[in-house]
N, C-alpha and C positions, 0 to 999 in steps of 0.2 A: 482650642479653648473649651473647658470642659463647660456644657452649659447647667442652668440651674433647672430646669424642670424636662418635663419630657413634652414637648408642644410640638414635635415636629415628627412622632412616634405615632403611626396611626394604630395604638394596640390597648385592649381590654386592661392588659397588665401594666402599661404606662398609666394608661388614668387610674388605676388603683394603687400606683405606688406616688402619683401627685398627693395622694389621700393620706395612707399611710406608711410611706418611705423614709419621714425623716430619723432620726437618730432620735429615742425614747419615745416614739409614738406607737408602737407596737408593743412596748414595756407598759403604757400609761391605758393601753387596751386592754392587755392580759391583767393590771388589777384592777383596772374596769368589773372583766369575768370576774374575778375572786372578791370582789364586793367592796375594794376600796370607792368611799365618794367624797372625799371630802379632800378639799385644795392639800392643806396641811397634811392629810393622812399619805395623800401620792407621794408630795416633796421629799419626807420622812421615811417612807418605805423607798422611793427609787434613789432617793440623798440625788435629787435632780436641782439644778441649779433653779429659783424660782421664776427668774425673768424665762428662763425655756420650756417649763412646765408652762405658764398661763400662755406664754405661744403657741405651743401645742394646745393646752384644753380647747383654747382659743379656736384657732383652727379643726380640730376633730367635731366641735359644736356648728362650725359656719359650714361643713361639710355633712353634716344630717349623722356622722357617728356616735357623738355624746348629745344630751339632754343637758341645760342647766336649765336649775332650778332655786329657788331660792332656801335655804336651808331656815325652816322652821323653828329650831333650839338655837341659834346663833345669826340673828341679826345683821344683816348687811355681807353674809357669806352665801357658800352656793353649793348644792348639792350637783352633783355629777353621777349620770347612769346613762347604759348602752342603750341609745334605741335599736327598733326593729332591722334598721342597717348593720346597725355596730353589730350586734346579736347574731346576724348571718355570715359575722368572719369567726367563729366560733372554730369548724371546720378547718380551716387556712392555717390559724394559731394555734390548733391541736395538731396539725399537722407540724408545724415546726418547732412546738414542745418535744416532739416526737422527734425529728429528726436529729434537734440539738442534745436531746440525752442520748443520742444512739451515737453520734458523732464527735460533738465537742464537751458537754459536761455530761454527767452521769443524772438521769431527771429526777428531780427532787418530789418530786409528785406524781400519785398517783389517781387517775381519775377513776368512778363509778359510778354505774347506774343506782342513780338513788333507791329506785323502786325495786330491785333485788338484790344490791350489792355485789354484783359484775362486776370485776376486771374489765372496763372498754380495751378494745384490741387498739392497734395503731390507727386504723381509720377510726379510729372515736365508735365503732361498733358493738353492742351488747349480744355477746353470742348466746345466753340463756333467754333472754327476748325477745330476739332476733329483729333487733329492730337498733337505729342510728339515733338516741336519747337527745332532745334539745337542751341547749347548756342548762338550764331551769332544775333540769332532772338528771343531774351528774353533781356527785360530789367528789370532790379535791380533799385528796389525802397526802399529808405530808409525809414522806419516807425520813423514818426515825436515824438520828446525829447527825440530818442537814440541820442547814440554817442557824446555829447558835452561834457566828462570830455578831449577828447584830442581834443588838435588844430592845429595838423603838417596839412602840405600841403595835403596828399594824406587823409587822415579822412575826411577834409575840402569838397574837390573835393567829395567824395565818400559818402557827404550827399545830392547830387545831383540824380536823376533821370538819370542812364548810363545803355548804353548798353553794354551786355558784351563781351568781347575780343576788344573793341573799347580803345586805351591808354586815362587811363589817363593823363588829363591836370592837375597837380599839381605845 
C-alpha cells in the first residue's frame, strides 16, 4: 500500500517534499516568485480547483513558506507573499524551470540580472557579475508567441517583462 507522507524516510529530501510535494504546490510557489498574491489572481492564473488552492495556501502558510496577510484594498481577503524560507527554494525552482524547458516543454521564460541585464545561465548564475543574483534582483522575461491561448488578468500582466517578488498588477 502506497503510503501518504514520507514518515518513515529518514532524508532531508523527504521532509522537503512533506512541504512542497503535493500536485500545484510548486506551481502556487513559482507565482508566488512572479508576484501573484492574491487568492483569486493564483486560482485564475493556475485555473486550480478553489477547495485545493486554499489547501495548499493553507498548508505552505502552516509550514513557514507563504505569509498571509490581510489584504488592505479588499476587506475580509488576504494577501500571500514568500517568506524568507519560501524565498530560499528560489535555486531548486530555477532549477527545474530549467530542466523542464530543456526536457519536456520548450521555457517560456527568460530570467535576468536586473542590475546589468544578463542572461542567468542554468545555475541561476550572472556571468558579467559574477555573482548568483537573489530572486529580488532577477527579472522574468517572457519569450515572445508563448502564452496567448489564456487571457485572464494575471497571464496577461505576466507577458510583461516583471521583476520577481515585485506584485503583480492584474
Amino acid at each position: 500500500m502506497l503510503g501518504k507522507d514520507y514518515e518513515r524516510q529518514e532524508c532531508s529530501l523527504a521532509r522537503a517534499l512533506e512541504v512542497i510535494g503535493e500536485r500545484w504546490t510548486l506551481l502556487i510557489i513559482r507565482d508566488a516568485f512572479y508576484g501573484v498574491r492574491r487568492f483569486n489572481d493564483f486560482q485564475a492564473h493556475l485555473d486550480i480547483p478553489k477547495a485545493v488552492l486554499s489547501d495548499r495556501l493553507a498548508g505552505l502558510v502552516a509550514d513557514g513558506v507563504l505569509a498571509r496577510e490581510p489584504d488592505p484594498d479588499h476587506g475580509g481577503r488576504y494577501l500571500y507573499s514568500l517568506t524568507d524560507q519560501g524565498r530560499d527554494l528560489w535555486p531548486a525552482l530555477h532549477a527545474l524551470l530549467v530542466w523542464g524547458g530543456r526536457y519536456r516543454y520548450p521555457n517560456s521564460r527568460t530570467f535576468k540580472h536586473a542590475a546589468c541585464s544578463t542572461k542567468l545561465d542554468d545555475s541561476g548564475y550572472c556571468t558579467t557579475c559574477e555573482l548568483t543574483p537573489p530572486p529580488d534582483d532577477i527579472v522574468m522575461e517572457p519569450r515572445r508567441g508563448r502564452g496567448k491561448l489564456r487571457d485572464d488578468p494575471v497571464t496577461v500582466a505576466l507577458r510583461k517583462p516583471h521583476r520577481l517578488l515585485d506584485p503583480v498588477e492584474a
